[in-house]
C-alpha positions in Angstrom: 1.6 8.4 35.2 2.4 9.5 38.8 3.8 13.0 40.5 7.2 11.3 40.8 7.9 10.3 37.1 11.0 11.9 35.5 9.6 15.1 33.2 9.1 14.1 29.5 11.8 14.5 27.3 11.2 18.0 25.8 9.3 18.5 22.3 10.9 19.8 19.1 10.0 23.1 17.1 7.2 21.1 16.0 5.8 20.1 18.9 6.1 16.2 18.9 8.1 14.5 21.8 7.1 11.1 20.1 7.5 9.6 16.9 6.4 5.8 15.5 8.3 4.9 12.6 6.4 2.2 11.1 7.5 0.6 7.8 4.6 -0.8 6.0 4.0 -3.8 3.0 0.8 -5.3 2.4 -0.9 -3.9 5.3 -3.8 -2.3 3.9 -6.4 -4.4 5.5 -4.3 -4.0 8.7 -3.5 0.0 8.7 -6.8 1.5 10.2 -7.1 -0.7 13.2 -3.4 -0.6 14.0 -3.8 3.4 13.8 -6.8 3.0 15.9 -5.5 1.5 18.5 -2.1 3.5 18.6 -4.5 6.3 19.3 -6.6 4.8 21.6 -3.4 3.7 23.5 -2.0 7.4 23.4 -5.1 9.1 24.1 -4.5 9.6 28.2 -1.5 9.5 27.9 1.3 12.5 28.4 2.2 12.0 24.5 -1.6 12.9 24.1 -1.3 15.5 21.4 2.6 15.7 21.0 2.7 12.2 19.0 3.0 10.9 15.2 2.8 8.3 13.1 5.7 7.4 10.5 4.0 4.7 8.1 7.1 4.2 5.4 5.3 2.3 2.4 8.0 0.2 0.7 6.7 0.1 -2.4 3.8 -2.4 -1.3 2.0 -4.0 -3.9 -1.8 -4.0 -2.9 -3.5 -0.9 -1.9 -1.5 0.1 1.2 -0.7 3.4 0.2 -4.0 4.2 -1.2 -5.1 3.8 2.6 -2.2 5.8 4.1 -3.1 8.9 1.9 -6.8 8.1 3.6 -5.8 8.1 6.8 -3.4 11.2 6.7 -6.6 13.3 5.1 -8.0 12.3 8.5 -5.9 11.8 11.2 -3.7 15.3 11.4 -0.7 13.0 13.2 -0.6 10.6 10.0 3.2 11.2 8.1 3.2 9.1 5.1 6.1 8.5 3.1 5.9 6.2 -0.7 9.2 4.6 -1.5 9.7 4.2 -5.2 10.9 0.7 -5.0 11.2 -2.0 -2.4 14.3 -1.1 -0.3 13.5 -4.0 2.3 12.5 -3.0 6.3 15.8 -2.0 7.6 15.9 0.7 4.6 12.6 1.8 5.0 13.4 2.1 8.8 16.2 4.2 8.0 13.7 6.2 5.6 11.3 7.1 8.4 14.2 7.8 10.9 15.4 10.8 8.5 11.3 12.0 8.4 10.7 11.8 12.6 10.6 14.6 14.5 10.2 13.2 18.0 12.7 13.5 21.3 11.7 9.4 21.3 11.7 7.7 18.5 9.2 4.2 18.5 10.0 1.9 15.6 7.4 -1.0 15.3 6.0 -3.4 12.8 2.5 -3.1 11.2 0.9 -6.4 11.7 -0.2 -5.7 14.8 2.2 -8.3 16.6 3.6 -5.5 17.8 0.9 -4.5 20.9 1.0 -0.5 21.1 0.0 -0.9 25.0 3.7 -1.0 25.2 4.8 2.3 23.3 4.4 4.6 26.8 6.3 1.9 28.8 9.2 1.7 26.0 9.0 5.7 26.0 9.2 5.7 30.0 12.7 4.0 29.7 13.9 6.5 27.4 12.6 9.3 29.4 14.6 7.5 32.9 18.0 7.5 30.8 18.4 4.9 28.6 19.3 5.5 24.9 17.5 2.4 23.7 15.1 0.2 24.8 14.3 -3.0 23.5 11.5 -5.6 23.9 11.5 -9.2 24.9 8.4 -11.6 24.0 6.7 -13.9 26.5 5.0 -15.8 24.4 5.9 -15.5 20.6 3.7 -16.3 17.9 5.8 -17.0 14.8 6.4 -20.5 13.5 8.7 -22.9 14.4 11.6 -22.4 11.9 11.1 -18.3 12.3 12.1 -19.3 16.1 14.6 -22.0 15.1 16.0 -19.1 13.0 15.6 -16.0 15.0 17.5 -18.0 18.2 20.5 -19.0 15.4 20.7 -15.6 14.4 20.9 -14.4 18.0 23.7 -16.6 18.9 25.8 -15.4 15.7 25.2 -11.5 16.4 27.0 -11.9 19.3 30.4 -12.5 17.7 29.2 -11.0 14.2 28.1 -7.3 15.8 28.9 -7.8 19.2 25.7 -7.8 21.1 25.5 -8.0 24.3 24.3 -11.7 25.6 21.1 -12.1 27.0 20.1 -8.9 24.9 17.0 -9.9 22.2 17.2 -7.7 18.9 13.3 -7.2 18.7 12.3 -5.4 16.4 10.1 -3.5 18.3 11.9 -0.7 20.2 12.3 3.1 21.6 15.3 5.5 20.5 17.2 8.9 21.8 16.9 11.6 19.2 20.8 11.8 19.5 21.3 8.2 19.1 18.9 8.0 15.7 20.6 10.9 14.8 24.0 8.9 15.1 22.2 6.0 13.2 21.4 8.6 10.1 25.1 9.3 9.6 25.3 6.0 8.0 24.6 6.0 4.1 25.8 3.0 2.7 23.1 1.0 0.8 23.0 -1.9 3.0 22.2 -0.7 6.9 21.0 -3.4 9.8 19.8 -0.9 12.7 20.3 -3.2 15.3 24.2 -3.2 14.2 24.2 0.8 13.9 22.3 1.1 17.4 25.0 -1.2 19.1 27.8 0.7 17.4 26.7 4.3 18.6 26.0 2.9 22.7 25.8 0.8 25.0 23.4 2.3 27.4 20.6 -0.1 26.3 17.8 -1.9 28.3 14.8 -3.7 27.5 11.2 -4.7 28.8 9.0 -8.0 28.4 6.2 -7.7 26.3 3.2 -10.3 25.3 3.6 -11.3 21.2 0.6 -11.6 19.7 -1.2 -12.7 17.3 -1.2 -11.1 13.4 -4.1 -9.0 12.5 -4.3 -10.2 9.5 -2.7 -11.8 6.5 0.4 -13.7 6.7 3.9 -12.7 7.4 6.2 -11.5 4.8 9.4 -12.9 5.6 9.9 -15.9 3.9 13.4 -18.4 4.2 14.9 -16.3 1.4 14.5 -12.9 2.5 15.4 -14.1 6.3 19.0 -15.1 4.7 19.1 -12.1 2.8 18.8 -10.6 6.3 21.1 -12.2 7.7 24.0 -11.5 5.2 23.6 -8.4 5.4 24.4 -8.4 9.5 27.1 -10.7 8.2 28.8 -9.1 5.6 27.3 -5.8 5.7 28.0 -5.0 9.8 30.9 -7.3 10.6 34.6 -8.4 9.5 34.4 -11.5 11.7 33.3 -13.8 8.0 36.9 -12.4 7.0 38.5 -13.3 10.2 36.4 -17.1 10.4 38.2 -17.8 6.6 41.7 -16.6 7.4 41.7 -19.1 11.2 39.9 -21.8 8.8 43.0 -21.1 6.6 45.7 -21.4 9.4 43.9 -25.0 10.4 43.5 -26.2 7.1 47.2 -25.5 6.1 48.0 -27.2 10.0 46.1 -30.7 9.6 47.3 -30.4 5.7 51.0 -30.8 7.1 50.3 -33.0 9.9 48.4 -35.4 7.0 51.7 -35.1 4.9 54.2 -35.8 7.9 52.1 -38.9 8.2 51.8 -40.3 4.9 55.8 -39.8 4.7 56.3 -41.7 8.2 53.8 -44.2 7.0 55.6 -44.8 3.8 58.9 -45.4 5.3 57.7 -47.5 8.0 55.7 -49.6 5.3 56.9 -48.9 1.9 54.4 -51.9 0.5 51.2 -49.4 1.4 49.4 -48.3 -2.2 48.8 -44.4 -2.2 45.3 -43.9 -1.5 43.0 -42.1 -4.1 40.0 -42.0 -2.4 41.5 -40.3 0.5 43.3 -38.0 -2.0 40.3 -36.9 -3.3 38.2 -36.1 -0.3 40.8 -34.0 0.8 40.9 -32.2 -2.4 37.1 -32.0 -2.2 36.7 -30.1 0.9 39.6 -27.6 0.5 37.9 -26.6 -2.5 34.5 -26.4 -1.1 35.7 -24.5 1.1 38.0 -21.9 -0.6 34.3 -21.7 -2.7 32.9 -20.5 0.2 35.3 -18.1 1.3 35.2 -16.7 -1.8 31.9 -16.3 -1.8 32.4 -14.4 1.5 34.8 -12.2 -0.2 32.5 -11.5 -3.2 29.6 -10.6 -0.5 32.4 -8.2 0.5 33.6 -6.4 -2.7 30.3 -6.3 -3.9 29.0 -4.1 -1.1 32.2 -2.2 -1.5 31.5 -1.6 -5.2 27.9 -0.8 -4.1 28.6 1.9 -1.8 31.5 3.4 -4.3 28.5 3.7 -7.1 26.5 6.1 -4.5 23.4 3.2 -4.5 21.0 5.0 -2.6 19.4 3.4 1.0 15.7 4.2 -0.1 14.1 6.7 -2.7 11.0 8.4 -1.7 8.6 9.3 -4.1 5.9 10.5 -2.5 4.8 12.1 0.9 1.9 13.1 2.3 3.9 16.6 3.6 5.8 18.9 2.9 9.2 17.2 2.7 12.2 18.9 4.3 16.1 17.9 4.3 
């Protein structure tokens, strides 16, 4: 840090001008070196004392929390929060959001992909200005189909939530207080932060980062839960599904007539032509499979609605290692 960096951001009541929201599921063999290192990356730095450390268990199924508890009797910075059932990593996000205290606002993953070497420099754009800041990867080290997958789902956020082109939704970034705080007015059960970020600004930026490689274990997103994912960006952020069915409609009904106008024409320029069923039938067969689909899209729809009408909660916490306040 030099003389001519903008002053920090200013601390709360309790003292912390950063928080790291971290949701956590089967990390225990991962949680003491990634909380090691976050400290040894913070330790000469200006968030030296003014720091903490959000780990949001979602309701892991080894020993994750067991180690969180022992890490909060130690480290004083520690916040632990136990979800009673798995709400998915964009609930418990939302869950660790409502518990941070910071000015900045760090959200990260826990495998250690995530290098904390970055957390000052993604805290640094906050502090010039920006209300988020994002991170790109040099070198990623995911599989294959998780990059097939990740570039498909970039190219459909831009029409499904509007982002911004050339902008990567990394799950590693750096939030405003006020712009979490505009995130948090959203209680419906199904939230996609990157969706709620882009609908409360635009002032965003990013930096390049280097990916690396996971700690330990394997990764816990797995084809299904990656679609689960993305419906929810589709269906849970965007109308544009409702929109894609209702054009589809307009061209189906189009080459429909312009395939009737033709069989007439054809018939009375050659009345000896035999009606044909195969044709018929493939017709038939994709306008059904696809009014199947749409109303699929529509179920996806209602069934949120319904959702949201019954008052399903984003996360439930069942245990902290604090004092929990509203």
């Amino acid at each position: 840090m030099t003389g001519a960096s903008p002053p920090l951001l200013p601390t709360n009541g309790d003292g912390i001008a950063l928080s790291l929201v971290i949701p956590v599921y089967r990390s225990m063999d991962v949680l003491p070196k990634l909380v090691e290192t976050i400290e040894t990356c913070l330790a000469n730095s200006d968030y030296s004392g003014r720091y903490e450390i959000v780990l949001v268990n979602d309701c892991s199924p080894d020993g994750s929390w067991a180690v969180i508890e022992e890490l909060s009797a130690t480290h004083p910075q520690i916040r632990g929060i136990s979800l009673r059932k798995n709400a998915g990593q964009h609930n418990a996000t939302m869950a660790g959001l409502k518990f941070a205290r910071g000015e900045v606002i760090v959200i990260m993953d826990d495998d250690l992909q995530h290098p904390p070497e970055a957390i000052t420099e993604l805290a640094r754009r906050i502090e010039d200005g920006a209300d988020v800041c994002y991170t790109r990867y040099r070198n990623r080290k995911h599989a294959a189909w998780k990059r097939w997958g990740s570039w498909f789902n970039d190219r459909m956020a831009v029409h499904l939530i509007n982002k911004p082109r050339g902008l990567y939704l990394s799950s590693f970034k750096a939030l405003r207080r006020d712009v979490v705080e505009t995130i948090l007015l959203y209680n419906g059960p199904y939230p996609y932060v990157d969706a709620l970020i882009l609908n409360a600004t635009n002032n965003i930026t990013s930096i390049e980062i280097d990916h690396q490689a996971r700690h330990a274990g394997e990764s816990n997103y797995n084809l299904r839960r990656l679609v689960s994912l993305w419906l929810k960006m589709a269906t849970g952020s965007s109308i544009f599904p409702l929109r894609l069915a209702t054009i589809s409609g307009f061209v189906l009904a189009a080459a429909s007539l312009i395939f009737l106008m033709t069989v007439i024409f054809q018939k009375i320029m050659h009345p000896e032509t035999q009606p044909g069923w195969t044709s018929v039938m493939a017709t038939l067969l994709l306008i059904g499979g696809l009014q199947m689909v749409f109303l699929g899209i529509i179920g996806e729809y209602v069934g949120r609605i319904y959702l949201r009408l019954n008052n399903i909660p984003q996360f439930v916490v069942g245990k902290t290692t604090f004092e929990a306040r509203n």
